[in-house]
C-alpha positions as CSV (number, residue, x, y, z in Angstrom):
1,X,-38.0,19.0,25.9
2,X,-39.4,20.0,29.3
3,X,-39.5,23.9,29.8
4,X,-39.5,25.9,33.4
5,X,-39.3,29.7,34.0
6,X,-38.0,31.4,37.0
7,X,-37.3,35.0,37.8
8,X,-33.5,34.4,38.4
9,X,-31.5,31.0,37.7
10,X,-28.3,30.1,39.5
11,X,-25.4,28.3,38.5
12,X,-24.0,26.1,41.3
13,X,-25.2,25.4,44.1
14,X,-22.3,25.7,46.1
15,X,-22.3,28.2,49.0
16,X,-22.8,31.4,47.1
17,X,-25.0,29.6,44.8
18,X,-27.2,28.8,47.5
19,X,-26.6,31.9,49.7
20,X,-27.7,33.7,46.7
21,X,-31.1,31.7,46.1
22,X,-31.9,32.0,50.2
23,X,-31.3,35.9,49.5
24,X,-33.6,36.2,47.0
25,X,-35.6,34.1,48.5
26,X,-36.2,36.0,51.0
27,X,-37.4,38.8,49.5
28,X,-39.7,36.9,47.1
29,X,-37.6,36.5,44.2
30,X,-38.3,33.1,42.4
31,X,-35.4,31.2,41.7
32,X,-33.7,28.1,40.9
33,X,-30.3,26.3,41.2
34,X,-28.5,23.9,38.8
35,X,-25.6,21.9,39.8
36,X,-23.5,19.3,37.9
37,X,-22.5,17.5,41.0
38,X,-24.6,15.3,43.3
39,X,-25.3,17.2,46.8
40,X,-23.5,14.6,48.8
41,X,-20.5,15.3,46.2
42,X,-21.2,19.0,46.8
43,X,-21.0,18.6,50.9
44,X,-17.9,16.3,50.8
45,X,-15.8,19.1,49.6
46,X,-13.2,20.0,52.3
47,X,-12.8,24.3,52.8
48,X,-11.7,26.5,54.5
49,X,-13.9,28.3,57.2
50,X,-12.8,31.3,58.8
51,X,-15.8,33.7,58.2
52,X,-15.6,37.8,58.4
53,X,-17.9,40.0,60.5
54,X,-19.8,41.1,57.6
55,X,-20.1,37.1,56.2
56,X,-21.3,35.9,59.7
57,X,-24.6,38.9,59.7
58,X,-25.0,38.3,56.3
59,X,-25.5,34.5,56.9
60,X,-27.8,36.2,60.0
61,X,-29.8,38.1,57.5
62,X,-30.7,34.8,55.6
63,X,-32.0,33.3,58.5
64,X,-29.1,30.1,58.8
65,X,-27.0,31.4,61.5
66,X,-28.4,29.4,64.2
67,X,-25.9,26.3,64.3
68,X,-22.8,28.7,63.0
69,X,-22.9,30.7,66.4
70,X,-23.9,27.3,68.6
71,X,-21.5,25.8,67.4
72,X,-18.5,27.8,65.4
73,X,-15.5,29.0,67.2
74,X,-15.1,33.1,67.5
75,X,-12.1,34.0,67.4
76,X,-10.5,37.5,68.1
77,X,-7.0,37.5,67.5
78,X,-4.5,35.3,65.6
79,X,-1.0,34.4,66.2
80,X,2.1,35.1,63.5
81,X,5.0,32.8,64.0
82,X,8.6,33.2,63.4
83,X,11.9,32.7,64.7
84,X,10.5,30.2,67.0
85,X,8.2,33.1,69.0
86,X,4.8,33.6,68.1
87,X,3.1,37.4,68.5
88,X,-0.1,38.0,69.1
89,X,-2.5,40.0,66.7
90,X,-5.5,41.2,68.6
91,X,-7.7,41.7,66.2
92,X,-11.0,43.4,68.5
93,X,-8.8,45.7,69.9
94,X,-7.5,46.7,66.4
95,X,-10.5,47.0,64.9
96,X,-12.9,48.4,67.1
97,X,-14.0,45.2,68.8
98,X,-14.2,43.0,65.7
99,X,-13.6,39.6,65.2
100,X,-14.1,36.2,62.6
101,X,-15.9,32.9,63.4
102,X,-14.6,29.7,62.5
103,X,-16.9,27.8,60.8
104,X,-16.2,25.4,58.1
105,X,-17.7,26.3,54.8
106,X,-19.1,22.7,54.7
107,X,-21.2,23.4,57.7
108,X,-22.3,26.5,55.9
109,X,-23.3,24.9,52.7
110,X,-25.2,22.1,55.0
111,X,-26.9,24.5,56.6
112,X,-27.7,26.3,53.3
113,X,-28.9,23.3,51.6
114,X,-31.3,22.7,54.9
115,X,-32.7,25.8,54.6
116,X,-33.5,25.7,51.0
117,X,-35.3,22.0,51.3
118,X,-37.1,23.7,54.1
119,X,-38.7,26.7,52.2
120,X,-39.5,23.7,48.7
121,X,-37.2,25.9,46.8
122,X,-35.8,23.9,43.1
123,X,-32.2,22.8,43.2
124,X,-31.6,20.8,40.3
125,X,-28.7,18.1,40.9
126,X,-26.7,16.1,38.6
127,X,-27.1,18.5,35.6
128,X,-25.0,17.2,33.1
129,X,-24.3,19.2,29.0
130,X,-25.4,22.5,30.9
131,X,-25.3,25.4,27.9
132,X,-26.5,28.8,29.0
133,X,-27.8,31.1,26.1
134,X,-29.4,34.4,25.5
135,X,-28.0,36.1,28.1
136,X,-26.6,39.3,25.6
137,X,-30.8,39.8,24.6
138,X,-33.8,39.7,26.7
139,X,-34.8,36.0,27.3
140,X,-31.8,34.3,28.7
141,X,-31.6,30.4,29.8
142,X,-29.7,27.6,30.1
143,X,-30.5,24.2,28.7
144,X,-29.1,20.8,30.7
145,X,-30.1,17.3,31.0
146,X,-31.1,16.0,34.4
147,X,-32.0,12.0,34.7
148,X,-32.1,11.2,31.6
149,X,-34.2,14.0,30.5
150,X,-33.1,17.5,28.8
151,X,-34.4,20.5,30.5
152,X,-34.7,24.2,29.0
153,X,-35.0,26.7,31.7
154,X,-36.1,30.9,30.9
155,X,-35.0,33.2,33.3
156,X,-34.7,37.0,33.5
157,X,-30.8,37.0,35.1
158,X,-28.8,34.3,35.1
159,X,-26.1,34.2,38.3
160,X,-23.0,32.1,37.7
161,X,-22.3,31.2,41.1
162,X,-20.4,27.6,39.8
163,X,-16.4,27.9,40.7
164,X,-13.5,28.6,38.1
165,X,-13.9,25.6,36.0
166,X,-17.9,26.6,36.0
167,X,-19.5,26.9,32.3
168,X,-20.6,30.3,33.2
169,X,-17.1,31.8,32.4
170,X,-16.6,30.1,29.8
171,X,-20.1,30.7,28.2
172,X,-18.7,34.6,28.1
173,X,-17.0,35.4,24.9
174,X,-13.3,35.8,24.9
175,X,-13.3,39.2,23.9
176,X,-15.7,40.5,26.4
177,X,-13.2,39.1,29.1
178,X,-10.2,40.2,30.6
179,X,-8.5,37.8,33.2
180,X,-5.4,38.3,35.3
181,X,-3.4,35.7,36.9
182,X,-0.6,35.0,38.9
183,X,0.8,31.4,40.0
184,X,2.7,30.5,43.0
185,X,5.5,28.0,43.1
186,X,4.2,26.2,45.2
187,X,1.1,24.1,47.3
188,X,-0.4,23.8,50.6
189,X,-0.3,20.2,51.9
190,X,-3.4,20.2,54.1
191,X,-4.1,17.5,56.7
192,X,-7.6,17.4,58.8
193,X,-7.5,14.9,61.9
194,X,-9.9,14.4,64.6
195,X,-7.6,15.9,67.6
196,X,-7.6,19.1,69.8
197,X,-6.2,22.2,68.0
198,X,-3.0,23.0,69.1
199,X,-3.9,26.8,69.7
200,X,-7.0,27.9,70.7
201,X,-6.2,30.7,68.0
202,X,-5.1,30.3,64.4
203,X,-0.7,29.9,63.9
204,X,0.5,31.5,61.1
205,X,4.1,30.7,60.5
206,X,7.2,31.7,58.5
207,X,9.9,29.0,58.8
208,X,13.2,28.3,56.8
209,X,11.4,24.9,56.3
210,X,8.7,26.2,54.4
211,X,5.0,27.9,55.9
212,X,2.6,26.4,58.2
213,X,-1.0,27.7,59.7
214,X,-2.5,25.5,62.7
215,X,-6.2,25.7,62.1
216,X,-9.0,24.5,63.0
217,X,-12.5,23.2,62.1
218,X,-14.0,22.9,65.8
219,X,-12.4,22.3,69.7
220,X,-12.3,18.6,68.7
221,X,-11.3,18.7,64.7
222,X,-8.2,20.0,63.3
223,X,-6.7,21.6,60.0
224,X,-3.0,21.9,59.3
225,X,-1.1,22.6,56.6
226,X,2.5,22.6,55.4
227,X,3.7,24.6,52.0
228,X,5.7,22.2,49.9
229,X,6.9,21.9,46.6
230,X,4.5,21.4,43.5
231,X,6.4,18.6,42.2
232,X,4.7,16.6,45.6
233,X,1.5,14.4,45.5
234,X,-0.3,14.1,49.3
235,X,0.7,9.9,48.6
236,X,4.4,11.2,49.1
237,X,3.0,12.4,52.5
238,X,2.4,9.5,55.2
239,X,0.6,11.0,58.6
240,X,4.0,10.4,60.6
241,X,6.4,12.4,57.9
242,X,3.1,15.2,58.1
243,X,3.4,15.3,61.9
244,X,7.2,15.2,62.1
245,X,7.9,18.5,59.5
246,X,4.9,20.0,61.0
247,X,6.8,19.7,64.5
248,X,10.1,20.6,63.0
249,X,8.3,24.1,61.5
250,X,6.2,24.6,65.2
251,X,7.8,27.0,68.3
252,X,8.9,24.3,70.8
253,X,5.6,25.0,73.1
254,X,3.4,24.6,70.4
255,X,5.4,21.4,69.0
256,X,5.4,20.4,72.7
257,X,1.7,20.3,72.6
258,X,0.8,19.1,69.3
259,X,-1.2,16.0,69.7
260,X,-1.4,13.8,66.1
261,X,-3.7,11.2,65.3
262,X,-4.7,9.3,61.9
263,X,-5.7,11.8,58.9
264,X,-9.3,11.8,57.6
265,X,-7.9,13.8,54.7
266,X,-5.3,14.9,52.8
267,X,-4.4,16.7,49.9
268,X,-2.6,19.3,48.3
269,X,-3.6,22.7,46.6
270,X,-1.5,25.3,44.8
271,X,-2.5,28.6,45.0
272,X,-3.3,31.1,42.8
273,X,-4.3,34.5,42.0
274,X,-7.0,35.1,39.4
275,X,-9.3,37.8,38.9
276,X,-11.8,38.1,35.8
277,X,-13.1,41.4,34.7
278,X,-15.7,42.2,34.3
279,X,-18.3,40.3,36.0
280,X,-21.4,41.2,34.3
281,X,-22.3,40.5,30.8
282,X,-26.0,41.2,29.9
283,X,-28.1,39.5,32.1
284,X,-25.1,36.7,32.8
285,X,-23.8,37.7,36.2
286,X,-20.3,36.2,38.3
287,X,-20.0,35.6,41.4
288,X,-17.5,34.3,44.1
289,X,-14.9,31.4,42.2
290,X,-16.3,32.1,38.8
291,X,-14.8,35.2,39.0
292,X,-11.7,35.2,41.0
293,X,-9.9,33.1,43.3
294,X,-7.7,34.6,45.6
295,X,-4.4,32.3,47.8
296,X,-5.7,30.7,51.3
297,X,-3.3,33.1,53.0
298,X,-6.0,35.3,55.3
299,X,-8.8,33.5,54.2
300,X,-10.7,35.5,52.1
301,X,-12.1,33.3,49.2
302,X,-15.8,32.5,50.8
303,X,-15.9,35.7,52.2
304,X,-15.1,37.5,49.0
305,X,-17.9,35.2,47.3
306,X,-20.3,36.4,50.3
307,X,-19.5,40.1,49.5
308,X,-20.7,39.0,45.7
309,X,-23.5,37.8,46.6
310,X,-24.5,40.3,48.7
311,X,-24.1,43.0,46.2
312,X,-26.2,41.0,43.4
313,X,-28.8,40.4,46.0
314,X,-29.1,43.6,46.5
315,X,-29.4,45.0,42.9
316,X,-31.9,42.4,41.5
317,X,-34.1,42.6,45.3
318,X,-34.0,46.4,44.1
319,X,-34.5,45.7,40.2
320,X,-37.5,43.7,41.0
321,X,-39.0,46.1,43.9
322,X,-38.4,49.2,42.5
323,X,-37.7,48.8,38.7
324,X,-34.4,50.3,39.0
325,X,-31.1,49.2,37.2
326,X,-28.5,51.1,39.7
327,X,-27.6,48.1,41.2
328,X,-27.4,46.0,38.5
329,X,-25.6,48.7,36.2
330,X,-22.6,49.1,39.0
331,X,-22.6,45.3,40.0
332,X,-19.4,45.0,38.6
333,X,-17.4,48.0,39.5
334,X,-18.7,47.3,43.0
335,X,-17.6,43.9,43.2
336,X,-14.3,44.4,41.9
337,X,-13.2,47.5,44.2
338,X,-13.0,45.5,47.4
339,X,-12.0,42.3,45.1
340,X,-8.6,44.1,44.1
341,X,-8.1,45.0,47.9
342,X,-8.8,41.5,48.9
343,X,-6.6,40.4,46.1
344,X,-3.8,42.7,47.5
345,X,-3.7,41.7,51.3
346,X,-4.1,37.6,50.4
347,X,-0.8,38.6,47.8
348,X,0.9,40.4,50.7
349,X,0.5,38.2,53.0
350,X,1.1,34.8,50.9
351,X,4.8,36.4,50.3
352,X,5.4,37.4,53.6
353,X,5.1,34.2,54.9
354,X,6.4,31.7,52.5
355,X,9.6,31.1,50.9
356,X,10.1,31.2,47.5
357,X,11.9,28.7,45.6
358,X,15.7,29.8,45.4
359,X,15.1,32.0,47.6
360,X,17.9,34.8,48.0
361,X,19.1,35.4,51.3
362,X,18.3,38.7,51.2
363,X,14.6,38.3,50.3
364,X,14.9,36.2,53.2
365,X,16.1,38.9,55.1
366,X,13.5,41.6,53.8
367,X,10.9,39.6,54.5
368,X,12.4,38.8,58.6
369,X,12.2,42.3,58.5
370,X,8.8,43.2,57.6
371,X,8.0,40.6,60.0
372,X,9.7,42.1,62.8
373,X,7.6,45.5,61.7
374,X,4.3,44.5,61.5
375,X,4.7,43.0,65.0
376,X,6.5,45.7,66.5
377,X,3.7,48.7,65.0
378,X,0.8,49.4,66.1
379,X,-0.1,51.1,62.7
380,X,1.0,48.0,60.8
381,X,-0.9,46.0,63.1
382,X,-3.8,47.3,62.6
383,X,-3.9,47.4,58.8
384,X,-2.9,43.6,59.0
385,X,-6.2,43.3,61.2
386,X,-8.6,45.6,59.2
387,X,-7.8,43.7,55.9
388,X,-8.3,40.4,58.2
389,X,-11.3,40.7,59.8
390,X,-12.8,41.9,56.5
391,X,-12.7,45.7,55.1
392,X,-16.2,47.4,55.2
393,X,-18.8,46.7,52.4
């Protein structure tokens, strides 16, 4: 068996995986990634990609936010639809002058993966039978077998930066763990096409017909989605039926405008809420998906993972600097205060905005309301906004 030793191993080399090794990096912190799938597998997943403030510099601080602000689309407001009028949330004057980039997390993971070939930092791909061990003592690892060939790796930390269905989760026994979880009844149908966006800012709607968000991935690409039932599969969905309901759900400008072409995708998520507690466990650390996923609604689920990162950066930079354990000790407790707030507004706002199965008219009716309050109050329009653009670290 082939042995290698680093100061820090990551699991996943997704974009926190990676934003975390570039981190560390950085500030001279030897690490190395393992990840089951193949990089092109890893760069063909579709995501979201509306980014915070605080995502954006931190991207900045690890030196790959050259192509984001080329090429991503700032944004400072948004636009909440319903009963056929859209309102405008002005999110810089809200907040102080603050605002979110559009940037798809793809781009951000390419650019991340660039970076890291750039600097001859280790990512291993393809890792298949990854076991992770020794991470309640004082010589953790994880063993895996990469072409052919099994590997044992020593580390001093081990981050679990490898999504909810990651083996770093489940490596934790069950009684150290506490999870909490909440399903929603339904999905998001999403469709990406190569046509104009039909707002040059985000739509979020409420419509008896179900929820839709116009989005976008650049001023030629395109991301919409539609809620519908779980019982659907995206083959039920042909690109005319998408276009038609999408139209039937839009304000009759917007629908006016609307300009369809062929899909390059499509698919259909549900949404959940999940949140695992805590997120340390020895010297086996969780960050971003591994430790809670959060509903599309506002965006938040890279931008949560970022806000991990950044506070495990921080306390093993500081652990290995200055010998201290303060960041490492309150990793957790950290992580999980502006998790639960996160957690809250991406709840909130899911059930504002979409109807519920069986609906009764007078949650219908509470819900018109709030609507009606939120754009009608400055106060509620600026929490809506703070909590958007992404509450302070």
């Amino acid at each position: 068996m082939k042995t290698l030793r680093t100061q820090v191993l990551i699991v996943g080399a997704g974009p926190s995986g990676l934003l975390l090794g570039q981190l560390l990096h950085k500030a001279g912190v030897a690490n190395l990634i393992v990840e089951r799938q193949t990089g092109d597998y890893v760069l063909g997943r579709i995501r979201a990609g509306v980014l915070e403030q605080t995502t954006v510099d931190l991207l900045d601080e690890a030196g790959v936010g050259a192509r984001m602000h080329a090429e991503g689309l700032e944004h400072h407001g948004f636009e909440l639809m319903f009963d056929g009028q859209r309102h405008h949330i002005d999110l810089s004057r809200l907040t102080g002058g603050k605002s979110v980039m559009v940037y798809g997390q793809t781009e951000v993971t390419r650019d991340l993966m660039e970076a890291r070939a750039a600097v001859g930092e280790q990512t291993l791909y393809s890792a298949s039978d990854v076991e992770l061990f020794g991470f309640d003592g004082d010589i953790p690892g994880a063993r895996c077998t990469v072409n052919g060939e099994r590997i044992e790796i020593l580390c001093d930390y081990i981050a679990g930066c490898d999504g909810y269905h990651g083996v770093s989760r489940a490596s934790v026994p069950a009684d150290a763990i506490k999870t909490h979880e909440k399903v929603y009844p339904f999905g998001w149908l999403g469709l990406l096409s190569d046509t104009p966006p039909v707002s040059h800012e985000l739509i979020y709607g409420r419509h008896e017909r179900g929820f839709t968000l116009c989005s976008m991935r650049s001023a030629t690409r395109s991301r919409y989605y539609l809620q519908v039932p779980l019982t659907d599969q995206a083959s039920d969905w042909s690109d005319e039926r998408f276009w038609h309901e999408l139209r039937l759900r839009l304000d009759p400008a917007a629908a006016a405008a609307l300009v369809t072409g062929p899909s390059l995708e499509k698919s259909i998520a549900p949404l959940r809420s999940f949140v695992a507690e805590p997120m340390r466990f020895g010297r086996l650390f969780l960050a971003g998906d591994a430790a809670h996923i959060v509903p599309p609604t506002g965006a938040k689920g890279l931008n949560l993972a970022a806000s991990d990162v950044r506070y495990l950066s921080q306390a093993l930079i500081e652990h290995y600097r200055e010998q201290s354990r303060a960041g490492i000790d309150h990793y957790s407790a950290r992580c999980l205060s502006r998790i639960w707030k996160a957690e809250r507004f991406s709840w909130w706002f899911t059930s504002l905005m979409h109807n519920l199965p069986h609906e009764p008219e007078i949650d219908a009716k509470l819900h018109r309301a709030e609507l009606e309050y939120v754009v009608s109050s400055e106060a509620a329009m600026t929490s809506m906004a703070e909590n958007y653009v992404g509450l302070p670290w």
